[in-house]
C-alpha positions in Angstrom: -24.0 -26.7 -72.4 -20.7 -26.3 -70.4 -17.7 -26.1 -72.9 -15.4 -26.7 -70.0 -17.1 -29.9 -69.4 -17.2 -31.1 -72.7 -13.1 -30.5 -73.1 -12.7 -32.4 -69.9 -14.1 -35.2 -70.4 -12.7 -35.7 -74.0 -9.1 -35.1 -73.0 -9.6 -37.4 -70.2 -10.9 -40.4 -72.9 -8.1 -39.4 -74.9 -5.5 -39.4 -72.5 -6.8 -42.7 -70.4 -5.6 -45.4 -73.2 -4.8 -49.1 -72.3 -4.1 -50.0 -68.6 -1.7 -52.9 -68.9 0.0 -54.7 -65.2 2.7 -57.1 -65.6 3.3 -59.3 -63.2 6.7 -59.7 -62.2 7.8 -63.5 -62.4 11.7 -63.4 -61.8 13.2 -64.6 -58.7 16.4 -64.1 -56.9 18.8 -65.3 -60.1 22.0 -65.2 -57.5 24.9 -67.3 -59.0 22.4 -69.1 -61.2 24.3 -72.0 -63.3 22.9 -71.0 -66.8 24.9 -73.5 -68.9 24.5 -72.8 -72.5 21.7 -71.1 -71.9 21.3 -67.4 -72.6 22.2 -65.3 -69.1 20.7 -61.8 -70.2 17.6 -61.0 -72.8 17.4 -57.5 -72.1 17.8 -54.0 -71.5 16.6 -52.1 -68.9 14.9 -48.4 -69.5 15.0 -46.3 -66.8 12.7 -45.4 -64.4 12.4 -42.0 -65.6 10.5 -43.8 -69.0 9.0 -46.9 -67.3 7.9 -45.8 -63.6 4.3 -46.5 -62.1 2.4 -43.3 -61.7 1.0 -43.4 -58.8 -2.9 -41.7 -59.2 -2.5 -38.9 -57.1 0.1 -37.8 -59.6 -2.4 -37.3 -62.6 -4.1 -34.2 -60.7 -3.6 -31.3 -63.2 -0.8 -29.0 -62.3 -2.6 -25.8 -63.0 -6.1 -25.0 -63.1 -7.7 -25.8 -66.6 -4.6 -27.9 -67.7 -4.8 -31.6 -68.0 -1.9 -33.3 -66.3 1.6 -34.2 -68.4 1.4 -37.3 -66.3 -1.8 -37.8 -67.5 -0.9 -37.7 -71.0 1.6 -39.2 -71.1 0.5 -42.3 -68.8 0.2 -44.5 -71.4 3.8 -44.0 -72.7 5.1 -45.2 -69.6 2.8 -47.8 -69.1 3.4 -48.9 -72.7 6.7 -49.5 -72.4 6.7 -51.2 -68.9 4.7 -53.4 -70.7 7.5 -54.0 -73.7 10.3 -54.5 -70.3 7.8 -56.9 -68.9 8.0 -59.3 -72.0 11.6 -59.4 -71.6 11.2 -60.2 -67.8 9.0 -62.8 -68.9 11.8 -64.4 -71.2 14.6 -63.8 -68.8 12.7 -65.6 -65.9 11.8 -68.5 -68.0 15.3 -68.8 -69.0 16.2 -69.1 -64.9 13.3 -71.4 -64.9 14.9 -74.1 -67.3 18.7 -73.8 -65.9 17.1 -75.9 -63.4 17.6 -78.7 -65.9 21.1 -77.8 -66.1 21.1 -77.5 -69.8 24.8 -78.5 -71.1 24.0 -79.1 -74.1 21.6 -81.2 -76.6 18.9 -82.5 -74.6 14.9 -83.8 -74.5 13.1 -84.5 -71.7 9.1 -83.7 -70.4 7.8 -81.9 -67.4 4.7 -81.2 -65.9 3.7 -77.6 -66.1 3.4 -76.2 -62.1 1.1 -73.0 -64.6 -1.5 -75.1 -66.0 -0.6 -78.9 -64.8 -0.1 -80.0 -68.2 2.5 -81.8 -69.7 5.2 -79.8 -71.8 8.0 -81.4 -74.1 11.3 -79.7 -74.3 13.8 -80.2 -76.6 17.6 -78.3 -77.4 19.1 -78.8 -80.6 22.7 -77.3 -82.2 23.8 -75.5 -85.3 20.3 -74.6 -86.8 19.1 -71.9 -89.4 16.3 -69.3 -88.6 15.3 -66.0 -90.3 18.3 -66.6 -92.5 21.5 -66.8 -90.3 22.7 -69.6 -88.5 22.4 -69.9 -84.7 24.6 -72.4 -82.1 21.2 -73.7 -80.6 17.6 -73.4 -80.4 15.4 -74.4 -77.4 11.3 -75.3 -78.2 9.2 -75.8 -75.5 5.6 -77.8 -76.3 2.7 -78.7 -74.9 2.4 -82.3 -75.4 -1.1 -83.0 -76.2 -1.1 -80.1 -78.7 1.3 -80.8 -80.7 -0.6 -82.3 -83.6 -2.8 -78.6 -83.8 -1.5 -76.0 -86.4 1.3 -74.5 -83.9 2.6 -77.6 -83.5 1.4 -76.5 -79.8 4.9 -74.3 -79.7 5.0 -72.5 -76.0 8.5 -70.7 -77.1 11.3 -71.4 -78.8 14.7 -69.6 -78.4 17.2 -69.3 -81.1 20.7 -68.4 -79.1 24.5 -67.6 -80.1 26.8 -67.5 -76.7 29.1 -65.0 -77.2 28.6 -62.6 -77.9 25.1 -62.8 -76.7 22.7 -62.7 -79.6 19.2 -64.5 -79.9 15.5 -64.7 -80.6 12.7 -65.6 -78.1 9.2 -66.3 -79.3 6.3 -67.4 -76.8 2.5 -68.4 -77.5 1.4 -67.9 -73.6 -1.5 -69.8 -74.4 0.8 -72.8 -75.2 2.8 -72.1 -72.0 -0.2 -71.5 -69.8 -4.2 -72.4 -70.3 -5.3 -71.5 -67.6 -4.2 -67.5 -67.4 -4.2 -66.9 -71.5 -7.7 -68.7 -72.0 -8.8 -65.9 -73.4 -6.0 -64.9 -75.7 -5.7 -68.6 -77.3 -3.9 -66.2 -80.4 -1.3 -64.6 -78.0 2.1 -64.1 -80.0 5.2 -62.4 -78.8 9.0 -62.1 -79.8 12.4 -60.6 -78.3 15.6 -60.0 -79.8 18.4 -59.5 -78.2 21.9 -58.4 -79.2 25.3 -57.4 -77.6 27.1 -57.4 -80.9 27.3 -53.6 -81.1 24.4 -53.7 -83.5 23.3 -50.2 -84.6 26.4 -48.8 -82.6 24.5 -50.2 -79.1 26.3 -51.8 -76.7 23.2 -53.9 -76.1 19.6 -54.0 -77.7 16.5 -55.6 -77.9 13.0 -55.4 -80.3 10.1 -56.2 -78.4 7.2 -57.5 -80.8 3.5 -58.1 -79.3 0.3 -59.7 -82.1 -3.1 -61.3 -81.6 -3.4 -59.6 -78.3 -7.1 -59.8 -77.9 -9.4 -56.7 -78.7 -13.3 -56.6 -78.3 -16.1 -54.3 -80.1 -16.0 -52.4 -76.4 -12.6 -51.7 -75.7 -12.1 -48.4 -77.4 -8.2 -48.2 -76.6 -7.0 -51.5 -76.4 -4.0 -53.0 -78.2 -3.6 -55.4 -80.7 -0.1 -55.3 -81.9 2.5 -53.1 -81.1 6.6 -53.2 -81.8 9.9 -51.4 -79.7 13.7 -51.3 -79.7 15.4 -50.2 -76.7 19.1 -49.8 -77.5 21.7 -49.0 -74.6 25.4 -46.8 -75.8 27.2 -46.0 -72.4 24.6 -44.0 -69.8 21.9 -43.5 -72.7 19.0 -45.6 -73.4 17.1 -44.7 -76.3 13.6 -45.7 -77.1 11.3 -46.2 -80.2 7.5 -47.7 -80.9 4.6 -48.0 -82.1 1.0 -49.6 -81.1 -1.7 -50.5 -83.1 -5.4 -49.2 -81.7 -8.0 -50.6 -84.4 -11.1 -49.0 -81.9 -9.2 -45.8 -80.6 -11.6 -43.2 -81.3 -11.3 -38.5 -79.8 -14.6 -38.4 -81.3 -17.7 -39.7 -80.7 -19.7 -38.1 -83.3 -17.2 -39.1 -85.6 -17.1 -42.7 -85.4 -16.2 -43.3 -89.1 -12.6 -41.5 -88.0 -11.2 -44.5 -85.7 -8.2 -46.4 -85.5 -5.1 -44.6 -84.4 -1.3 -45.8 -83.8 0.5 -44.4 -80.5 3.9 -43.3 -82.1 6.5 -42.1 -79.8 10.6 -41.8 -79.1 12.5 -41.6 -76.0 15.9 -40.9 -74.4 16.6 -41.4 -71.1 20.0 -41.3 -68.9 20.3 -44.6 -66.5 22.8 -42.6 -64.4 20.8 -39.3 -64.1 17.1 -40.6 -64.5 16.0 -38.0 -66.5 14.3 -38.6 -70.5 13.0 -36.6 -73.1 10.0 -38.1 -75.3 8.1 -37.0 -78.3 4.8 -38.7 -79.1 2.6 -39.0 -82.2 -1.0 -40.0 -83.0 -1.1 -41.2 -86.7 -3.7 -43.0 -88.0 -3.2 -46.4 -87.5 -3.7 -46.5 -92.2 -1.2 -44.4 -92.4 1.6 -45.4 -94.7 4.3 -42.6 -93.4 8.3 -43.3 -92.5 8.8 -39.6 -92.1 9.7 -38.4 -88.4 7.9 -34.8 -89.8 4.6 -36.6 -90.8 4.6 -39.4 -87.4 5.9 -36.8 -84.9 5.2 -33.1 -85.8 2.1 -33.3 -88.0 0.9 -36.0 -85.9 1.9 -34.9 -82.8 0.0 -35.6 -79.7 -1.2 -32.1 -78.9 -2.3 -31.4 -82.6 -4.1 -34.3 -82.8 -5.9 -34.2 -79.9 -6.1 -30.1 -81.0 -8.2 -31.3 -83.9 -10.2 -33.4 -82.9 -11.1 -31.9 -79.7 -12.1 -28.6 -81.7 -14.5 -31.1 -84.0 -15.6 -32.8 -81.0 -17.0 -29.5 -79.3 -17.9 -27.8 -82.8 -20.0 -30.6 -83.7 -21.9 -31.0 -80.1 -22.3 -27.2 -80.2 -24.5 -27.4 -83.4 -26.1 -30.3 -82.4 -27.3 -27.9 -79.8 -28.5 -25.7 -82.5 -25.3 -23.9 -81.8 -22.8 -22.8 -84.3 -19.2 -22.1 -83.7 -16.3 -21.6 -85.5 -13.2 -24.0 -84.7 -11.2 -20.3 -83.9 -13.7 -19.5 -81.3 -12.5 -22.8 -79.4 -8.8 -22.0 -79.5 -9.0 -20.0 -76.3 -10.6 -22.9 -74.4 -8.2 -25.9 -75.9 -5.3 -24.4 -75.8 -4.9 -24.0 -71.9 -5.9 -27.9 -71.3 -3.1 -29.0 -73.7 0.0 -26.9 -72.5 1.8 -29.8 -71.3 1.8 -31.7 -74.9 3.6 -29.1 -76.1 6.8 -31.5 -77.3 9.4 -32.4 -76.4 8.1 -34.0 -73.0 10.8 -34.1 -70.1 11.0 -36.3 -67.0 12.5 -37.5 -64.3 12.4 -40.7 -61.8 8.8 -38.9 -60.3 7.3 -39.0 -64.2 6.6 -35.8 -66.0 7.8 -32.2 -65.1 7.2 -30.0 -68.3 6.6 -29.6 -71.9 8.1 -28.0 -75.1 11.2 -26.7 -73.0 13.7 -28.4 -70.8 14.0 -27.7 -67.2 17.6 -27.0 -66.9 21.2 -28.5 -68.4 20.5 -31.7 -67.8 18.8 -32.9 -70.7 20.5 -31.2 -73.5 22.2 -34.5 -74.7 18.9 -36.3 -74.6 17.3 -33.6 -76.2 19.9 -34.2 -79.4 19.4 -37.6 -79.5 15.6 -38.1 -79.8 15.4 -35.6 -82.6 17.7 -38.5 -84.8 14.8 -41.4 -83.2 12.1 -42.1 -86.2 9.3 -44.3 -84.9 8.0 -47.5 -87.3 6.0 -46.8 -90.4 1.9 -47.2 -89.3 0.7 -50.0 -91.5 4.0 -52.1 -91.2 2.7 -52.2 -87.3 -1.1 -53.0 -87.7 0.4 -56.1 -90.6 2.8 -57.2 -88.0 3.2 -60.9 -87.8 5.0 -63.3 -85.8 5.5 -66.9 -86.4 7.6 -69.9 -85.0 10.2 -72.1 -87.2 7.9 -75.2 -88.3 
């Protein structure tokens, strides 16, 4: 029995978590005539914390050591997904100012998604998670309106300026025939340039019902991030909900992890520092010590490769001591030594930075706490009825 082999593939299951693609729906937005209508619904995150890895960059970078790209794929994809339900807002938004939106208004159209007919309405000076907002937009599809959702598509809740709102879509409402199979879709987006937190601009991207089967160990089902912009500096924080995720599969009792992480990045340099964590998706923690460092991403994966290979070993009539391991796991795992750092190609090293240039990043994400576990896996989101 080859230990090598064994470590491999487990750091590879580990590392390989949910492969999300968004598809990107906005068109040339060129002096657009928004009306009342929102112009922006997000911030951007650099490229640095949101690129496409291309495949040939997940090669190790030494012998025996599995690729920081690699493990940290899944950060970057993560969050592309989180900037991809904002494009998805922001291009519906272009969408409607073809109906040149002034101001209260109803009217129907037919779909050109599904071919189905959709209700739109825009009413004034209305009250939503206890403040009052200047409008809010619902979109419906018509011949589901009488089902418990009222068949809601989105609705938008919207002040002008400064630019502050609430966007929450049902894609299944929107769109039968691509979210057929994820009839219990939810998302929501918020949105704010009123200095909030001491941003300039920020957003909170919330995702639930997102469908999970038996056989899709690392999918997601619910997952939350804020991305707040101050200057040049973007910072990131989030968390995903895994209910299957499971390091070890003679452990199957031990499943159901949340990916925990924070990010910095600098829009003018393209360079970000990140910190992940691997709490179990029970855990009832707010403290960056217990999400971050006791959870970290190479001590977690530390464990429970070491159970992993312990437990095949003496299933082998083999028995080894978890310190007799240490010299094989640690090699594999160098780059999730934290903090990572990166730059507009993805990943260049772990646990030190590379030069100068990420010092003020470096300070920032130690003061980034990622959400409490539990509040994540309850997450709900629901229209105004």
């Amino acid at each position: 029995m080859n230990t090598r082999s064994f470590l491999i593939g487990m750091v590879a299951i580990a590392a390989v978590m949910l492969s999300t693609s968004c598809e990107d729906a906005l068109l040339d937005q060129t002096d657009k005539n928004y009306g009342i209508l929102p112009e922006h619904f997000k911030v951007d995150v650099p490229t640095s914390m949101s690129n496409n890895l291309k495949s040939t960059s997940l090669k190790s970078t030494a012998i025996d050591t599995i690729s920081g790209n690699h493990i940290y794929w899944y950060l970057n994809a993560w969050i592309a997904v989180g900037e991809g339900a904002a494009d998805i807002v922001e291009a519906a938004m272009w969408s409607i100012s073809a109906f040149h939106i002034e101001n209260v208004i109803s009217l129907s159209y037919t779909s050109e998604d599904d071919d189905r007919v959709k209700n739109l309405d825009v009413i004034s000076d209305v009250e939503f998670r206890g403040r009052r907002w200047e409008y809010q937009l619902t979109i419906t599809d018509a011949e589901s309106e009488g089902n418990a959702d009222g068949g809601i598509g989105m609705q938008v809740f919207w002040n002008k300026s400064p630019i502050e709102g609430i966007a929450i879509f049902k894609p299944y409402n929107l769109d039968r025939n691509k979210n057929v199979y994820a009839s219990n879709a939810m998302g929501s987006i918020e949105y704010y340039e009123n200095g909030m937190n001491g941003y300039d601009a920020c957003m909170i991207v919330e995702m639930a019902g997102l469908p999970v089967k038996t056989s899709q160990t690392y999918a997601v089902e619910t997952m939350r991030m804020f991305v707040g912009k101050k200057g040049h500096v973007i910072d990131v924080i989030g968390n995903s909900n895994h209910p299957n995720a499971l390091f070890n599969i003679y452990d199957t009792d031990n499943k159901g992890f949340n990916w925990a992480f924070v990010a910095s990045g600098n829009e003018n340099t393209d360079v970000a520092v990140a910190e992940v964590g691997l709490p179990r998706n029970s855990a009832d923690i707010n403290e960056r010590a217990a999400l971050l460092e006791e959870n970290s991403i190479k001590n977690v994966l530390t464990r429970e490769l070491t159970n992993f290979v312990v437990t095949a070993y003496a299933n082998a009539g083999i028995t080894l001591r978890p310190d007799e391991i240490a010299g094989f796991i640690s090699p594999y795992l160098k780059n999730a030594d934290a903090p990572g750092y990166f730059n507009s190609n993805g990943f260049v090293k772990g646990g030190t930075a590379p030069d100068g240039n990420y010092s003020e990043l470096e300070t920032r994400v130690e003061t980034l706490v990622p959400y409490n576990p539990v509040e994540i896996v309850d997450l709900k989101i629901d229209f105004s009825y």
